[in-house]
C-alpha positions as CSV (number, residue, x, y, z in Angstrom):
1,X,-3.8,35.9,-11.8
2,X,-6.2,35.1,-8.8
3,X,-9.0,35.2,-11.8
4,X,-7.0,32.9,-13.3
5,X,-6.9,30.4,-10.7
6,X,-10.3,30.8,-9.4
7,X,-11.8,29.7,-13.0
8,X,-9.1,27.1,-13.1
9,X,-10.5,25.3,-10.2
10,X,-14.2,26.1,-10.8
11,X,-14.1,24.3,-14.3
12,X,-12.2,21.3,-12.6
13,X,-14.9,20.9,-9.8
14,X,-17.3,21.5,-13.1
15,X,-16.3,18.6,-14.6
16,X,-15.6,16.3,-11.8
17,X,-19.3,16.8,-11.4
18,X,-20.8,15.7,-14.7
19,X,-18.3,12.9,-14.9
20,X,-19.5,11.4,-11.6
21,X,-22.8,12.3,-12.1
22,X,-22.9,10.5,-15.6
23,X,-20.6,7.7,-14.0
24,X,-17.7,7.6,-16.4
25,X,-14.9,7.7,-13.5
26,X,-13.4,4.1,-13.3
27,X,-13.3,3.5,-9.4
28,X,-10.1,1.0,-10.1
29,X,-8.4,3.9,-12.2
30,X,-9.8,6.4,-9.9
31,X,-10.3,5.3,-6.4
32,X,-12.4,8.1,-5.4
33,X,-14.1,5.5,-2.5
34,X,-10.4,5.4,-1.1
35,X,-10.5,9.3,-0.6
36,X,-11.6,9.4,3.2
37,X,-10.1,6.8,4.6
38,X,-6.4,7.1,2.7
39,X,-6.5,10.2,4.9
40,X,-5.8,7.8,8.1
41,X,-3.3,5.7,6.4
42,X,-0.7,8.3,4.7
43,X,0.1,9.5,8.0
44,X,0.8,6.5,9.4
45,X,2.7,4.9,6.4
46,X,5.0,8.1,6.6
47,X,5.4,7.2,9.9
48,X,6.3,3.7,9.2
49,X,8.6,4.9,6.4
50,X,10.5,7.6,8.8
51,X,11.1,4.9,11.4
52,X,12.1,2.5,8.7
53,X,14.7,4.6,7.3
54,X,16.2,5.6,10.8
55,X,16.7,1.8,11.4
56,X,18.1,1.4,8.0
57,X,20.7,4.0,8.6
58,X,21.3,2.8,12.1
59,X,22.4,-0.6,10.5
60,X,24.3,1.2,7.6
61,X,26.3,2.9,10.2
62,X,26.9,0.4,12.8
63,X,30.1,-1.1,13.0
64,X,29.0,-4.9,12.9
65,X,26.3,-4.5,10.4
66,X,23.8,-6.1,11.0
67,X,22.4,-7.6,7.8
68,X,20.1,-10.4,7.5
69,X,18.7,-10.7,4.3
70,X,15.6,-13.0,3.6
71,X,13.2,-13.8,1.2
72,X,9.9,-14.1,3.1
73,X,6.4,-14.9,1.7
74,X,3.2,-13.2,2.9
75,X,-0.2,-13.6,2.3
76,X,-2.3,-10.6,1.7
77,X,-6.2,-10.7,2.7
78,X,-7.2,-8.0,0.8
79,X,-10.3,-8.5,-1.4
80,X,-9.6,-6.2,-4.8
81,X,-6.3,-5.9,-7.3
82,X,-6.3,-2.7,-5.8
83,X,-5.6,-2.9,-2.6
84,X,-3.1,-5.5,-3.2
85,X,-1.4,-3.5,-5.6
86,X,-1.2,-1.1,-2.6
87,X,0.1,-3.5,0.0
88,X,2.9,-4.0,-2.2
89,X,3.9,-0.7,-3.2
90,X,4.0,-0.3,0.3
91,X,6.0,-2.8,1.3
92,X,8.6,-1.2,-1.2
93,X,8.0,2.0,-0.2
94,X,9.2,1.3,3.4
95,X,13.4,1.0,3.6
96,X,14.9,-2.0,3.7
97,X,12.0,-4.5,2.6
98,X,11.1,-4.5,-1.4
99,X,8.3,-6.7,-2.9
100,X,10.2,-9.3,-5.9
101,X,6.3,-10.7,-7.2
102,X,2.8,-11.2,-6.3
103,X,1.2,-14.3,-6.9
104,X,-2.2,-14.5,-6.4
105,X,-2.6,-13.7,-2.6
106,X,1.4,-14.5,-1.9
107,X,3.7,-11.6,-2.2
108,X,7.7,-12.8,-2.2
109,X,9.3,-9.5,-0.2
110,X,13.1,-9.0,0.5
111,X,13.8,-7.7,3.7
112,X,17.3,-6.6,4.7
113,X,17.2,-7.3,8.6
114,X,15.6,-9.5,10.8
115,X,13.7,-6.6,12.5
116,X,12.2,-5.5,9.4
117,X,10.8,-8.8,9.0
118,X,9.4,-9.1,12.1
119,X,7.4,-5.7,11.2
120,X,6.2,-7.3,8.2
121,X,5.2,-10.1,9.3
122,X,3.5,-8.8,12.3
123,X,0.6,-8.1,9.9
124,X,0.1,-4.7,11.3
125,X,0.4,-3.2,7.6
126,X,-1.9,-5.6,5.7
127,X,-4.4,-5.3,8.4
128,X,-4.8,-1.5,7.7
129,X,-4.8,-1.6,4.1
130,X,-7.5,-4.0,4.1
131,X,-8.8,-1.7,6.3
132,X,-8.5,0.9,3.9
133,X,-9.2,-0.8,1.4
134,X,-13.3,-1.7,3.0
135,X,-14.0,-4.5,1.1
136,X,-14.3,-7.4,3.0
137,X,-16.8,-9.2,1.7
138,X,-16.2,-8.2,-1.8
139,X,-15.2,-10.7,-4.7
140,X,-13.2,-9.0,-7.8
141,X,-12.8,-11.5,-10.0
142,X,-9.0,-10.5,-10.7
143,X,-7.8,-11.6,-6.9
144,X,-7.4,-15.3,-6.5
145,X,-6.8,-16.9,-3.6
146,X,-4.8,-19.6,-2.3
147,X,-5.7,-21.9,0.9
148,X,-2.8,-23.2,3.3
149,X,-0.1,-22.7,4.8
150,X,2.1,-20.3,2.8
151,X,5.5,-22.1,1.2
């Protein structure tokens, strides 16, 4: 069994290595660049998500209620499709805000209370996935950008 195993992963590692080496891995598909520094934003998304659902439940459970939906609009600054595509998911992934669309730069998120809001739109979260994401003077021609005020 360990025999197994052990040529399992040595033919895995075998052919990571020719496909990088002959550059056939799609960095979009494959965001092996994210590797090092994802490992400083999972932990502190799972963070964000275990503090999320605590508030979430404290409001299920009140007595009052406290629901205040709204519809807000945020603008992302990050650079790629990518790392937009991971400021939304997550948005989602955190209880009690969901993203509805992305439009160019402008995500349209649902939050369910007014203190979920205020986290979002404190910009702490899309400041550390632009961080993540490392790009900041990159230009992917998929991410358009809006100027203004967001409406």
């Amino acid at each position: 069994m360990t025999l197994l195993l052990g040529l399992g992963v040595a033919s895995v590692a075998i052919i990571v290595w020719i496909a990088h080496h002959m550059d056939v891995i799609d960095h979009e598909g494959h965001p092996i660049h994210l590797t090092q520094r994802v490992l400083l934003y999972w932990p502190w998304l799972i963070k964000e998500i275990v503090l999320s659902n605590i508030h979430v439940a404290r409001v299920i459970v009140s007595r009052d209620m406290p629901i205040r939906l709204s519809l807000l609009k945020v603008r992302s600054t990050q650079k790629t499709e990518l790392g937009q595509v991971v400021y939304a998911n997550s948005i989602t992934l955190t209880p009690g805000t969901v993203t509805i669309e992305v439009d160019k730069d402008i995500l349209c998120v649902h939050a369910l209370t007014r203190g979920t809001a205020d986290n979002l739109m404190s910009g702490e979260m899309d400041r550390r996935v632009t961080d993540l994401e490392a790009h900041p003077d990159s230009s992917d021609p998929l991410v358009e950008t809006t100027k203004g005020p967001v409406q």
